[in-house]
C-alpha angles and dihedrals in degrees: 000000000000133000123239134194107193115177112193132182115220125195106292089212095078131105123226094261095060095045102053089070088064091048095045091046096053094043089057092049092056095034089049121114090277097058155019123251097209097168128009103181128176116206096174140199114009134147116264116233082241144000123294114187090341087298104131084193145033152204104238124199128182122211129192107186133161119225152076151323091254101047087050083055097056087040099057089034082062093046091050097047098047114081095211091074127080114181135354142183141190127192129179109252100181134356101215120031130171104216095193092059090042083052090049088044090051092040095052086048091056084051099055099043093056093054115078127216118251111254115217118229114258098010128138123218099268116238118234128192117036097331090066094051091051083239102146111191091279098051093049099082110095105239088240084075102039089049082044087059089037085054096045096052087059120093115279145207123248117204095258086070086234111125124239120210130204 
C-alpha cells in the first residue's frame, strides 16, 4: 500500500453545516475498505496567494491517507466534480508502507499523549534558549568574533607595505 498526502481548498463561503457533508464524503472515501484515513487536519480559513473562482480565501484541509491508486482516482474524481471545492492536490508520500505497524505507531502516540508527565513538588518551569544559559543579547557574540572586530580596529597594512595611521 502507499501513502498519500492530498490538501485541498474548499469554498471559503460555507458555513460549517454545509461543509461538513463534503468532509464527511471524502473521509469515508479514504477510510473506506480500500484505505486508511491517518490524519484528517483542518487548518481552516486563510487567504489564498491569488484569486480561484473569484473566491480571495479559503477553507484548507490536510489529508494522510494509505491506499491505492484507485482509490486516489475516485478521490480526486469526487474533488473535480463537487463545486464546493476550489482547488486540490495529491502528492505520493511513501511507496511501500506497512499499515499495521502505522496503526501501532498511531496507537502508541495517542498513549503517550494521554498520559501526563509527573510534576515534581517545588519545581519551576524550567527556561530553555538563552534565558536558560544565562546568555543576555550582549553575551551572546562568540569571542572569536569579538577578538575578529578588536583586531580590525587596529591599524592596518595596505598592499603597497606603507602604514596608514589613523
Amino acid at each position: 500500500m502507499r501513502r498519500y498526502e492530498t490538501v485541498f481548498i474548499a469554498n471559503p463561503d460555507l458555513s460549517q453545516e454545509e461543509r461538513q457533508p463534503l468532509l464527511d464524503k471524502l473521509n469515508n472515501i479514504t477510510s473506506g475498505g480500500q484505505g486508511f484515513l491517518v490524519k484528517f487536519d483542518e487548518w481552516g480559513h486563510r487567504k489564498l496567494a491569488y484569486e480561484v473562482n473569484k473566491q480571495a480565501r479559503g477553507y484548507y484541509v490536510l489529508m494522510n491517507f494509505c491506499g491505492n491508486g484507485s482509490m486516489v482516482k475516485e478521490l480526486e474524481r469526487n474533488m473535480r466534480l463537487d463545486d464546493r471545492v476550489l482547488k486540490y492536490m495529491t502528492v505520493l508520500v511513501d511507496e511501500h508502507v506497512d499499515v499495521e505497524a502505522l496503526k501501532a505507531q498511531i496507537e502508541a502516540a495517542k498513549e503517550q499523549k494521554s498520559e501526563p508527565e509527573p510534576a515534581q513538588e517545588g519545581s519551576q518551569p524550567e527556561e530553555t534558549g538563552a534565558a536558560a544559559a544565562g546568555n543576555t543579547p550582549e553575551s551572546t557574540i562568540p569571542e572569536t568574533e569579538a577578538a575578529e572586530d578588536a583586531s580590525s580596529s587596529e591599524q592596518e597594512e595596505p598592499a603597497n607595505g606603507t602604514v596608514q595611521e589613523a
